[in-house]
PQR file of N, CA, C, O and H, with PARSE charges and radii, in Angstrom:
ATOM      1  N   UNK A   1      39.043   4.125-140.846 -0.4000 1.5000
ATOM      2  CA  UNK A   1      38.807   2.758-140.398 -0.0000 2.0000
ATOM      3  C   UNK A   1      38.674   2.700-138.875  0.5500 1.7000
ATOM      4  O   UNK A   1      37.922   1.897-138.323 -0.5500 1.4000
ATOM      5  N   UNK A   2      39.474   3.632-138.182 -0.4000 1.5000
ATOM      6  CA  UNK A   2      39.069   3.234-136.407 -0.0000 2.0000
ATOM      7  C   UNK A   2      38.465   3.838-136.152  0.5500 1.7000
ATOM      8  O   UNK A   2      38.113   3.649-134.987 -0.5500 1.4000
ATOM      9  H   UNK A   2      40.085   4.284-138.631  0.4000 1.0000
ATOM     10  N   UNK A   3      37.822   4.975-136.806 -0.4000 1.5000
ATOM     11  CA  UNK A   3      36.556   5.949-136.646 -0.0000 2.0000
ATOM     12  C   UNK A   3      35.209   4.838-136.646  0.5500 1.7000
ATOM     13  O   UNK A   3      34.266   4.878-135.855 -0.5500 1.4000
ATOM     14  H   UNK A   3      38.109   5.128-137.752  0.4000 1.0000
ATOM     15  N   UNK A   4      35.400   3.880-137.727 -0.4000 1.5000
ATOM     16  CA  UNK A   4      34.022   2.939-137.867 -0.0000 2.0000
ATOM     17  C   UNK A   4      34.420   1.771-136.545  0.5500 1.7000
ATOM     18  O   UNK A   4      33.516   1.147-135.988 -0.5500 1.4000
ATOM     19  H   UNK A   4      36.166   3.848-138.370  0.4000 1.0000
ATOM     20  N   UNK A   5      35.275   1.669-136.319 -0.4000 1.5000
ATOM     21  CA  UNK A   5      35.569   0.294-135.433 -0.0000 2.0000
ATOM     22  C   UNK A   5      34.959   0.801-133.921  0.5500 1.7000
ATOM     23  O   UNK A   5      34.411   0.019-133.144 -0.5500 1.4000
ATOM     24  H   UNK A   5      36.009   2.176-136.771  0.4000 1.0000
ATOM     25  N   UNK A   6      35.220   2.737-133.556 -0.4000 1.5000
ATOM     26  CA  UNK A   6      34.940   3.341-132.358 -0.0000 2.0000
ATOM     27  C   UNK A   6      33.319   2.952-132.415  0.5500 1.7000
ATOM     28  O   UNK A   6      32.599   2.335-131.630 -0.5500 1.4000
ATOM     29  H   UNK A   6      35.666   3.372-134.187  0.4000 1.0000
ATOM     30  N   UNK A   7      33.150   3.391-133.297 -0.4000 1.5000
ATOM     31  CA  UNK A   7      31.435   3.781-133.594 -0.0000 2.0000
ATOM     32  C   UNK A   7      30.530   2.532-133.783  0.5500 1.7000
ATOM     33  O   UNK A   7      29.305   2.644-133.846 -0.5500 1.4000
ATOM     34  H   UNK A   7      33.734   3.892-133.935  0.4000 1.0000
ATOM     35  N   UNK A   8      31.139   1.401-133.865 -0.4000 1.5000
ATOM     36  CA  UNK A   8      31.108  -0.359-133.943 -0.0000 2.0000
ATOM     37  C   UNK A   8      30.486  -0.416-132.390  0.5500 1.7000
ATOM     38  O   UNK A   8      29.429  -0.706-131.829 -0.5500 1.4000
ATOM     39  H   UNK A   8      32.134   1.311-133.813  0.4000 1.0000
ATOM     40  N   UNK A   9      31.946   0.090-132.035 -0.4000 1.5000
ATOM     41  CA  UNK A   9      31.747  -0.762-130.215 -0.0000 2.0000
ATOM     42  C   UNK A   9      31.251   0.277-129.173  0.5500 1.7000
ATOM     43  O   UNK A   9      31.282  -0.014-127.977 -0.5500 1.4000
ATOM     44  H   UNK A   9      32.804   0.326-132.491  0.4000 1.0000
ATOM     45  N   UNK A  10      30.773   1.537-129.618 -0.4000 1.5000
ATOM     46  CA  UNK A  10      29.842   2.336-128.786 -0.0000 2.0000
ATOM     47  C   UNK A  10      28.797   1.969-128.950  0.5500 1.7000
ATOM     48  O   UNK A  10      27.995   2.094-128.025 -0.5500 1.4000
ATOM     49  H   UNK A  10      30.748   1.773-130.589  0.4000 1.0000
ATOM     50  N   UNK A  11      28.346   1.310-130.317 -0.4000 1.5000
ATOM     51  CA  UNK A  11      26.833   1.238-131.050 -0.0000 2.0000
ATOM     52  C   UNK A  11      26.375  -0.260-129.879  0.5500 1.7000
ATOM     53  O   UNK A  11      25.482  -0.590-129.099 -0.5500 1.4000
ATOM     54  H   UNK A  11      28.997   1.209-131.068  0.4000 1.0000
ATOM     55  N   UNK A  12      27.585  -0.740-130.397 -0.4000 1.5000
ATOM     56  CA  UNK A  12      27.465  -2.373-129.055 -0.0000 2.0000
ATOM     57  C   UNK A  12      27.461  -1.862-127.815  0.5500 1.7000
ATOM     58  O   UNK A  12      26.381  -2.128-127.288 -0.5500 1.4000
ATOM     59  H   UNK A  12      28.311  -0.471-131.031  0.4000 1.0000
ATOM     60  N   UNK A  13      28.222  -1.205-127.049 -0.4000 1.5000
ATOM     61  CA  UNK A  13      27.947  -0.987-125.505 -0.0000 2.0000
ATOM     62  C   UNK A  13      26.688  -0.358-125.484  0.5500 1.7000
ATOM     63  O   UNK A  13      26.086  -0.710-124.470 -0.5500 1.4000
ATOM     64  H   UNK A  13      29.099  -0.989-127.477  0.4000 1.0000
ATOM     65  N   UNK A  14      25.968   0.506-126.248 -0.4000 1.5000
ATOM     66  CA  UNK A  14      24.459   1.115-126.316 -0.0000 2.0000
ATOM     67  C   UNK A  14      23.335  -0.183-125.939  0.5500 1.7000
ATOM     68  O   UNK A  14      22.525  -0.347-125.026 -0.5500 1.4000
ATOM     69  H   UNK A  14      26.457   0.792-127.072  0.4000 1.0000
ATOM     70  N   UNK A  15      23.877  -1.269-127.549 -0.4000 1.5000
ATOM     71  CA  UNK A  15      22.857  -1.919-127.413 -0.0000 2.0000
ATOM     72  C   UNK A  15      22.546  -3.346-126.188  0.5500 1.7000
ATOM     73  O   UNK A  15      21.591  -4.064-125.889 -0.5500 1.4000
ATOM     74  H   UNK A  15      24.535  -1.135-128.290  0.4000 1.0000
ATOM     75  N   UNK A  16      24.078  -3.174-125.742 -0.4000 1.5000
ATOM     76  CA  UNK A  16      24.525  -4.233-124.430 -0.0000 2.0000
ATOM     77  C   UNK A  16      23.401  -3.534-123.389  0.5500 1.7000
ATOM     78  O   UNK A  16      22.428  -4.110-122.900 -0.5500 1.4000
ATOM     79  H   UNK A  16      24.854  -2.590-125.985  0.4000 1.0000
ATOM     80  N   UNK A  17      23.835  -2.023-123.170 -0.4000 1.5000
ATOM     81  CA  UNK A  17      22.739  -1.566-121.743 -0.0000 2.0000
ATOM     82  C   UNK A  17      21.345  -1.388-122.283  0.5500 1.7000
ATOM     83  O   UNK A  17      20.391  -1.166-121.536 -0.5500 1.4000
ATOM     84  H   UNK A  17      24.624  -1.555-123.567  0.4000 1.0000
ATOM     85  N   UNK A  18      21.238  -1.489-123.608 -0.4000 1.5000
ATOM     86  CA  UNK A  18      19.588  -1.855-123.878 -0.0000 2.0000
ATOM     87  C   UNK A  18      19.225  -3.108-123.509  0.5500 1.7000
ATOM     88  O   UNK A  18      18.389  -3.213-122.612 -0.5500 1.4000
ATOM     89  H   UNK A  18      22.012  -1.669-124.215  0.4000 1.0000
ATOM     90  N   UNK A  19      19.700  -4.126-124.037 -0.4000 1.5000
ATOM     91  CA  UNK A  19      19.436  -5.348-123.887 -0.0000 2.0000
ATOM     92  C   UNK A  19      19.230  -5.856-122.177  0.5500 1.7000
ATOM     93  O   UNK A  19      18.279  -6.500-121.736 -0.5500 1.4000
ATOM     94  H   UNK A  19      20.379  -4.041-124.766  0.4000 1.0000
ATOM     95  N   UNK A  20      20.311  -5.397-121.483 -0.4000 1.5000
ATOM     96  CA  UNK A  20      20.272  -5.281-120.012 -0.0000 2.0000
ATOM     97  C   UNK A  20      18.776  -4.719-119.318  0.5500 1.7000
ATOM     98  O   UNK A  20      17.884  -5.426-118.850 -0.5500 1.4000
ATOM     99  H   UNK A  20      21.083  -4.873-121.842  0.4000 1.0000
ATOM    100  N   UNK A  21      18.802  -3.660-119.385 -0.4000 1.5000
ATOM    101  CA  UNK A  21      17.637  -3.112-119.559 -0.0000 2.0000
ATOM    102  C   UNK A  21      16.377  -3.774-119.453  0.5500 1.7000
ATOM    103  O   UNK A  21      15.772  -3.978-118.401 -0.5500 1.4000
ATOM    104  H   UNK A  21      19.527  -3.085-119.765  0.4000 1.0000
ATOM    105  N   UNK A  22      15.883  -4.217-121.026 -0.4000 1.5000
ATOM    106  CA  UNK A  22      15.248  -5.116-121.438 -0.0000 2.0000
ATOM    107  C   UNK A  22      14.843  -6.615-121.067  0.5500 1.7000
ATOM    108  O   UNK A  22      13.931  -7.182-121.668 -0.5500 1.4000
ATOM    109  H   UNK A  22      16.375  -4.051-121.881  0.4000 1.0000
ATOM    110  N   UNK A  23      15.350  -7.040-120.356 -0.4000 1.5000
ATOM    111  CA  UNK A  23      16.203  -8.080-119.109 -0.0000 2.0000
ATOM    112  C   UNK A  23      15.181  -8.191-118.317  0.5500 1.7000
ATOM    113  O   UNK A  23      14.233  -8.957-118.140 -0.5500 1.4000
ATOM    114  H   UNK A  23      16.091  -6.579-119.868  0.4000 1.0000
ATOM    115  N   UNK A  24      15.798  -6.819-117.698 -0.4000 1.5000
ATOM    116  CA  UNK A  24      15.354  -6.644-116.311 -0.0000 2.0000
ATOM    117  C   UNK A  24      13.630  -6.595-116.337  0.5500 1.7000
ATOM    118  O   UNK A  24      12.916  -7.272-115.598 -0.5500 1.4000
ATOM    119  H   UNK A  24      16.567  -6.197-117.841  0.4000 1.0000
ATOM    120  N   UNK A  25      13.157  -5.637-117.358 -0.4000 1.5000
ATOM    121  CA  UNK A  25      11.468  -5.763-117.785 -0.0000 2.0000
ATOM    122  C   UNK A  25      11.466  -6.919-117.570  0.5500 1.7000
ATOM    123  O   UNK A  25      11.088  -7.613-116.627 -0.5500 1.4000
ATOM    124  H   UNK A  25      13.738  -5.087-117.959  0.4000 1.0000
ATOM    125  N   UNK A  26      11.903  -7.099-118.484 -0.4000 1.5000
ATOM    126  CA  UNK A  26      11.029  -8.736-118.750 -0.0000 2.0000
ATOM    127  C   UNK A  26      11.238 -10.042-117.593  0.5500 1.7000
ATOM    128  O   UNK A  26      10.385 -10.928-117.539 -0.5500 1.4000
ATOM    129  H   UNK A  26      12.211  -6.535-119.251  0.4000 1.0000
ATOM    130  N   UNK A  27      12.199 -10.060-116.873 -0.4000 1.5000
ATOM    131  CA  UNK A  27      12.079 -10.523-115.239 -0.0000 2.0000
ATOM    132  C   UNK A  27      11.038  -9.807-114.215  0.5500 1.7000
ATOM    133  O   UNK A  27      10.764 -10.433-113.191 -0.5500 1.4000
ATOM    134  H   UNK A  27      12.892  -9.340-116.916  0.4000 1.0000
ATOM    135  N   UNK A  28      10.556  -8.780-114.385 -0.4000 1.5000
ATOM    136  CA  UNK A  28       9.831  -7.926-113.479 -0.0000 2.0000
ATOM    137  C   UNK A  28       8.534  -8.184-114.356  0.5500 1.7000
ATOM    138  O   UNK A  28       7.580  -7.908-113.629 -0.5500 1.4000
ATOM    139  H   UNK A  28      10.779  -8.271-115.216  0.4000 1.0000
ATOM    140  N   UNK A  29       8.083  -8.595-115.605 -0.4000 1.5000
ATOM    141  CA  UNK A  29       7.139  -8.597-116.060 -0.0000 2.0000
ATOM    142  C   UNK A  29       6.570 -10.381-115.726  0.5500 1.7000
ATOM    143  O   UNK A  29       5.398 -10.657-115.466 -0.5500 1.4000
ATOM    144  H   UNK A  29       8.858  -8.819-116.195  0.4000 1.0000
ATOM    145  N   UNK A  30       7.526 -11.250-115.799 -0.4000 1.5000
ATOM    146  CA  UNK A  30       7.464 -12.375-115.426 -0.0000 2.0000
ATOM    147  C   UNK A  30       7.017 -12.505-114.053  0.5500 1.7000
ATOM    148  O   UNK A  30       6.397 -13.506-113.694 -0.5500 1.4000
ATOM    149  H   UNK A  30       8.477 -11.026-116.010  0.4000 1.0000
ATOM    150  N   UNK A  31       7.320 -11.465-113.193 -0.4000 1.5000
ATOM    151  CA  UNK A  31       7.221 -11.929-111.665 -0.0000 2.0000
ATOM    152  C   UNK A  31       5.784 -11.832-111.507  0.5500 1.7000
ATOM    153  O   UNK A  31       5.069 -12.637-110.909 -0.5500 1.4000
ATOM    154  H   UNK A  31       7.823 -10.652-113.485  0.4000 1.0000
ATOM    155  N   UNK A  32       5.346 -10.523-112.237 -0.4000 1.5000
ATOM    156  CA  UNK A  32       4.147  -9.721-111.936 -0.0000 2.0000
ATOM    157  C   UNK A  32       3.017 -10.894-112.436  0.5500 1.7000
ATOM    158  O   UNK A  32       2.145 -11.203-111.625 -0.5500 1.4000
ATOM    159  H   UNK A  32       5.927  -9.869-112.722  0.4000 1.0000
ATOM    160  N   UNK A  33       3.034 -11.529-113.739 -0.4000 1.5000
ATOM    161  CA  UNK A  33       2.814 -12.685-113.939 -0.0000 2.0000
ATOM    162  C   UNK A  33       2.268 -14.001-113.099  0.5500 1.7000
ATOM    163  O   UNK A  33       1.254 -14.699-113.089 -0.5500 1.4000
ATOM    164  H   UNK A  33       3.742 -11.278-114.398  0.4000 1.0000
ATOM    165  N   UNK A  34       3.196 -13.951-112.587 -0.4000 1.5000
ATOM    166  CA  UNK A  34       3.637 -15.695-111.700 -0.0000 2.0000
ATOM    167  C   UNK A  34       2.599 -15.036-110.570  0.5500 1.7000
ATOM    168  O   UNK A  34       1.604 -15.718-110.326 -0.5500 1.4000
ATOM    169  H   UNK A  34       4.020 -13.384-112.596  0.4000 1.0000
ATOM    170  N   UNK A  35       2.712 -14.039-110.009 -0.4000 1.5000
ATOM    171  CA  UNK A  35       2.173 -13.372-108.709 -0.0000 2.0000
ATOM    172  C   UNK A  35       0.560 -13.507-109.477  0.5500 1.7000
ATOM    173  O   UNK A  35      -0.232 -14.289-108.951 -0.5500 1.4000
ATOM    174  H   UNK A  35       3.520 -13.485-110.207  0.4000 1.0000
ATOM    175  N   UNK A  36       0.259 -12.969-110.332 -0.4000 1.5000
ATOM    176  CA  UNK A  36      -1.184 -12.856-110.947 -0.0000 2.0000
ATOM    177  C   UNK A  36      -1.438 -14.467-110.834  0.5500 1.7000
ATOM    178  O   UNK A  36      -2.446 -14.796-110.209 -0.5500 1.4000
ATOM    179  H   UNK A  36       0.903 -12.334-110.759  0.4000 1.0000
ATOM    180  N   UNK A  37      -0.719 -15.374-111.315 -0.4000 1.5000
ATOM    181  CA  UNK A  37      -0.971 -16.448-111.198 -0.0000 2.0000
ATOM    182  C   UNK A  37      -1.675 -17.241-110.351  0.5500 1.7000
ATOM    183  O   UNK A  37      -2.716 -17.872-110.534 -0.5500 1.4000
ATOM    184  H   UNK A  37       0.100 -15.107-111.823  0.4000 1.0000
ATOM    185  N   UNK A  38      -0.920 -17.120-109.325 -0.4000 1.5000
ATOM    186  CA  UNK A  38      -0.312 -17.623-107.997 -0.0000 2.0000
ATOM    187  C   UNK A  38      -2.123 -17.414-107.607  0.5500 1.7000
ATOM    188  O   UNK A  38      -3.001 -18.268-107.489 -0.5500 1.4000
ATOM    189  H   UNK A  38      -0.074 -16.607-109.176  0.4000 1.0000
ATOM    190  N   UNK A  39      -2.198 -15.314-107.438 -0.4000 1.5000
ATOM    191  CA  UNK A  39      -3.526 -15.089-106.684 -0.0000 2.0000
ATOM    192  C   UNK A  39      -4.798 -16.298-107.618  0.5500 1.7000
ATOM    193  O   UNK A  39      -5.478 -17.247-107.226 -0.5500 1.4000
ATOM    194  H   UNK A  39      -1.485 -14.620-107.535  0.4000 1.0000
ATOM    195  N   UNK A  40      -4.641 -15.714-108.783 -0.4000 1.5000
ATOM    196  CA  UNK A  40      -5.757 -16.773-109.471 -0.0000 2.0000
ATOM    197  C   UNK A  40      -6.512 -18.156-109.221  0.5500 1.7000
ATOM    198  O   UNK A  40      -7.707 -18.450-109.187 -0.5500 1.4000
ATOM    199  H   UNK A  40      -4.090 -14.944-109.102  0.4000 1.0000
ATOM    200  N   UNK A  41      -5.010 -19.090-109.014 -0.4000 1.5000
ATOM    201  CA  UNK A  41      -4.722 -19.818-108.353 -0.0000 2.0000
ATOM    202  C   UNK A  41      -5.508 -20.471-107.146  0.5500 1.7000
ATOM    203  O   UNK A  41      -6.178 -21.501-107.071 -0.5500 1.4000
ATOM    204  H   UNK A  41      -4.039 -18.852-109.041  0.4000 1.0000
ATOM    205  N   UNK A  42      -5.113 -19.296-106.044 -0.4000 1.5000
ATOM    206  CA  UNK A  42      -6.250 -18.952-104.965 -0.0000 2.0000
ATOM    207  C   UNK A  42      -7.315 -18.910-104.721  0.5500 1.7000
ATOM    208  O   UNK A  42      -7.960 -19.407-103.798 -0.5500 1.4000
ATOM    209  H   UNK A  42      -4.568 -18.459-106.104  0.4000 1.0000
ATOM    210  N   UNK A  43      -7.706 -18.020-105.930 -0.4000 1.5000
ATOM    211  CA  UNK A  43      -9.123 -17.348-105.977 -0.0000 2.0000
ATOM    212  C   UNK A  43     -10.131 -18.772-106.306  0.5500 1.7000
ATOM    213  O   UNK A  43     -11.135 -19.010-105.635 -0.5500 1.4000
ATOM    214  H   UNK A  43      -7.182 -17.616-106.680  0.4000 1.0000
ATOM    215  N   UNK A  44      -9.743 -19.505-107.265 -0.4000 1.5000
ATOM    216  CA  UNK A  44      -9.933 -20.267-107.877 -0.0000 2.0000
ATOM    217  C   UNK A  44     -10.342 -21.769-106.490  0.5500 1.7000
ATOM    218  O   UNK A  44     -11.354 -22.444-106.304 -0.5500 1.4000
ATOM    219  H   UNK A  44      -8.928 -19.311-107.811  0.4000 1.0000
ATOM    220  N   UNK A  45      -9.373 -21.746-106.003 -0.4000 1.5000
ATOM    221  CA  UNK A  45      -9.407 -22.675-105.005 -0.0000 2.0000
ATOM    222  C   UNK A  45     -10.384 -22.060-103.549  0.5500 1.7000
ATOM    223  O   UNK A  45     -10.744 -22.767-102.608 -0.5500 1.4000
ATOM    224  H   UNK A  45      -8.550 -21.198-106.154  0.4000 1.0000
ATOM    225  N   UNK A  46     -10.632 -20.702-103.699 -0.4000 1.5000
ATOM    226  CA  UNK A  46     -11.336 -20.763-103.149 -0.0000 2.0000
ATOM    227  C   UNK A  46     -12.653 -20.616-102.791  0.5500 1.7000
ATOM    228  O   UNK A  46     -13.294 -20.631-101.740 -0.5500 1.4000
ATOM    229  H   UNK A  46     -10.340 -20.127-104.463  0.4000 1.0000
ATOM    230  N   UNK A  47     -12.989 -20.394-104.565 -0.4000 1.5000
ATOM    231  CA  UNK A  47     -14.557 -20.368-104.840 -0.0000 2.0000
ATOM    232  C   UNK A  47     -14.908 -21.857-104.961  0.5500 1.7000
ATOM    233  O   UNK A  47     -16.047 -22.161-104.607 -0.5500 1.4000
ATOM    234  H   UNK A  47     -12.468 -20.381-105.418  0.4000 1.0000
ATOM    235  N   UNK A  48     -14.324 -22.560-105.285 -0.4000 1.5000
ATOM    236  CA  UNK A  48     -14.206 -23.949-105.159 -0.0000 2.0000
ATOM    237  C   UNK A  48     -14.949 -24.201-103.711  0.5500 1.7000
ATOM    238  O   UNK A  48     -16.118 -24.568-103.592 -0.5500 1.4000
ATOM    239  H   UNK A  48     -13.399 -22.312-105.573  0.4000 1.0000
ATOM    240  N   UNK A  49     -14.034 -23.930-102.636 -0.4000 1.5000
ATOM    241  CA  UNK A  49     -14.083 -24.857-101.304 -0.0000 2.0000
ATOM    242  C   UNK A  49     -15.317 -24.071-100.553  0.5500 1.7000
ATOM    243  O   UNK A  49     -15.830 -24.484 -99.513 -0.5500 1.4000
ATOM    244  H   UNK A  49     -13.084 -23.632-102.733  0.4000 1.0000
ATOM    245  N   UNK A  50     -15.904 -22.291-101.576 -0.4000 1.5000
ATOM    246  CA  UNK A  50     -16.694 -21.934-100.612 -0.0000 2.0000
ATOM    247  C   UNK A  50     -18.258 -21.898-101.583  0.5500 1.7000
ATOM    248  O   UNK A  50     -19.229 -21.196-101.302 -0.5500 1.4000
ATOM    249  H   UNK A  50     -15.488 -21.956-102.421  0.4000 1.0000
ATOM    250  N   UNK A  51     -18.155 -22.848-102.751 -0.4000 1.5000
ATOM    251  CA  UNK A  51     -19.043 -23.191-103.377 -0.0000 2.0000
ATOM    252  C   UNK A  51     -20.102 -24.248-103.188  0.5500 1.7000
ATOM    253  O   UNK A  51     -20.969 -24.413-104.046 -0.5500 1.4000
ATOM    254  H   UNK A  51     -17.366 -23.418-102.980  0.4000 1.0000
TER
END
């Protein structure tokens, strides 16, 4: 029984620093995003004003 309870809460601290992990992508994938945006944004405004 504390053999399965060890192997419980290693399996959880694994999937805690996955999830962490996973986090962090996906904040860094968001930024990369917003930044693509942002230029678009730009680009956009400035075929506009030089149209």
């Amino acid at each position: 029984m504390r053999e399965d309870m060890v192997r419980v809460l290693d399996q959880r601290d694994i999937l805690v620093k996955e999830n962490e992990k996973l986090q962090q992508q996906l904040e860094e994938e968001r930024q990369k995003v917003a930044a693509l945006e942002e230029k678009l944004q730009q680009d956009q405004l400035l075929s506009k004003s030089g149209a």
